[in-house]
N, C-alpha and C positions, 0 to 999 in steps of 0.2 A: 311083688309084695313079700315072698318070701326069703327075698336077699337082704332087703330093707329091715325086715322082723330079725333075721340073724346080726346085722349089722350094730343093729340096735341092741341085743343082748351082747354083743361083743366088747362095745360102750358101757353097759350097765356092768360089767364084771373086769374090765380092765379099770374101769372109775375105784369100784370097793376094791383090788389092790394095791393100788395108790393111798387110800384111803386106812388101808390096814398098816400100810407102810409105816406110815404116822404115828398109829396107833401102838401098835406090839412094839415098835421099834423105843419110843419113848416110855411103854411101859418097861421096858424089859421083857418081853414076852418073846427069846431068843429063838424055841424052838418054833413057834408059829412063824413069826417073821423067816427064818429060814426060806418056809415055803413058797415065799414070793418071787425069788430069783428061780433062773436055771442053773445047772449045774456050770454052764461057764460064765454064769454072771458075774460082772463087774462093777464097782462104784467109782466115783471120781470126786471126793471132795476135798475140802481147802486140804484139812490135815493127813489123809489119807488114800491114797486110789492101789487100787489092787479088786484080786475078786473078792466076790462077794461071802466066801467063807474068812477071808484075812478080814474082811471091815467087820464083821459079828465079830471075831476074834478082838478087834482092837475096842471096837464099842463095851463088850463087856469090861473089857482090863481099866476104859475110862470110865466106866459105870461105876466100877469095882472101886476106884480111885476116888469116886465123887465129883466126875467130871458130870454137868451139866448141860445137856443140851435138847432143847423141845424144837418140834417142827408145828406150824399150823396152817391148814391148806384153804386155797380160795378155788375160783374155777377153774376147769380142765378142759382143753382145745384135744380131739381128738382123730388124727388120721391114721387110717385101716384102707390097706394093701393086702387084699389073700388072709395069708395065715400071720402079718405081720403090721406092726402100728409104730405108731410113733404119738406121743400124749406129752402135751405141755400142761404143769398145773402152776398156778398163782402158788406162793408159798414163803413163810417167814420164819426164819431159823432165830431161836433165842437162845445165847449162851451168858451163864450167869460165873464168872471167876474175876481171881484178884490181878486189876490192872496195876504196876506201881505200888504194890501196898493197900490196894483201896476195892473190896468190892465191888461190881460193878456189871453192868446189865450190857449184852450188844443183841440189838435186831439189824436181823439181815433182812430186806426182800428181795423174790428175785423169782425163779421160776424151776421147777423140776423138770427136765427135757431126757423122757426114757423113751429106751428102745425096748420093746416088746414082742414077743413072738409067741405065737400057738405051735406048742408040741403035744402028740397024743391028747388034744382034746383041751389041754390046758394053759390059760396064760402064764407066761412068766417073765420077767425082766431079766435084759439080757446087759443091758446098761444103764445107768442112771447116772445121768451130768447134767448136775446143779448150774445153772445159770444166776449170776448174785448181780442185784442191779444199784442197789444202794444202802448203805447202812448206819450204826448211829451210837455210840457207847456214851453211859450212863453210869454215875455213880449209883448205888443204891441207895444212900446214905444224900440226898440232895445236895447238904451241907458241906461235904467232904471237899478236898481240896485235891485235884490229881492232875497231875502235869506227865502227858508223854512224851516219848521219845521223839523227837521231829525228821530225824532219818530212819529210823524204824517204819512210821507209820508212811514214810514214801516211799519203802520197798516195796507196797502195796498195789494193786488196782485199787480205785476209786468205791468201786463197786463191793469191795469186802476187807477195803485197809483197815476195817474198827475190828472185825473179826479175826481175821487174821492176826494184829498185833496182841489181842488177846492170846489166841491160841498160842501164837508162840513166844510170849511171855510165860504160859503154861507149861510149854515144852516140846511143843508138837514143831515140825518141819514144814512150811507151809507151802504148798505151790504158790507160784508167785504169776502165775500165765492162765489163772480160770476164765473163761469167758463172762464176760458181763453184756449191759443193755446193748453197747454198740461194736466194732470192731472186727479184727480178723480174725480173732479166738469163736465170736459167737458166729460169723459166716460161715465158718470154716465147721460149724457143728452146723449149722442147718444143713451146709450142701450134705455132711455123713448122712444126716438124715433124710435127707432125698433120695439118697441113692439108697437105704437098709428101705423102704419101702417103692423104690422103683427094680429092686433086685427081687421081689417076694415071690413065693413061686404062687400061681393066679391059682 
């Protein structure tokens, strides 16, 4: 009973990290957010991967710039090894900038797939890689007339080519190899994560 009671708090407080993630990070709430990583945390998204002090770094510079970008979370799959997890969440990334000239909305869905570990008592994110399954760009302006690029938007995956060619209409450098719903980018992230919770120390 008393494995199961700890298991269960360990769920309840890796959930509100995840949770905060969202939160401080789209508010700008830099130095909270901070505290959700470990000190060798890493991110992996379209525009950026590096640790997790270079991603604060570049999120405030897009912040700072009026770079747009909201997260919003569904449910959360969680496996716990020891002092270590692994936590998928449901999740839809919304960025709002000018495609062609024109305004315009992308929803990404897809999933959060973080590695997490307990140090001294405390959770924190050791990695976080986005999973992006499908996506959708939108004029804001319904009316508007916007024609893109047709080899631009097939440099892409399927899975985040509206995003992406946003972004890097923007400016940004985009990976072009993120893992999506199917494939050997997103096997090749499950087996990691078999192994960061078959390596955990019991």
């Amino acid at each position: 009973m008393a494995d199961a009671e700890a298991a269960a708090a360990d769920r309840r407080l890796i959930r509100e990290l995840i949770e905060n993630w969202a939160v401080w990070r789209d508010a700008g709430d830099w130095e909270r957010f901070r505290t959700l990583w470990h000190a060798d945390g890493r991110m992996q998204a379209t525009w950026m991967q590096g640790s997790a002090e270079a991603f604060i770094r570049a999120s405030v510079e897009g912040w700072n710039r009026g770079v747009s970008i909201l997260h919003f979370l569904g449910g959360t799959a969680i496996d716990l090894a020891g002092g270590r997890a692994v936590a998928q969440t449901k999740m839809t990334i919304s960025q709002r900038g000018e495609v062609e000239g024109v305004l315009c909305d992308v929803v990404c869905t897809g999933r959060f797939y973080d590695f997490l570990e307990k140090r001294d008592g405390r959770w924190g994110l050791v990695l976080r890689q986005p999973i992006y399954e499908k996506d959708r760009l939108d004029p804001v302006d319904p009316g508007a007339k916007l024609r893109l690029d047709p080899a631009l938007l097939a440099r892409f995956p399927e899975g985040y080519r509206h995003l992406a060619y946003l972004q890097a209409r923007i400016g940004y450098t985009v990976k072009a190899d993120m893992p999506g719903l199917k494939g050997p980018e997103v096997e090749a992230l499950y087996r990691r994560g078999q192994a960061w919770l078959r390596d955990a120390k019991q």
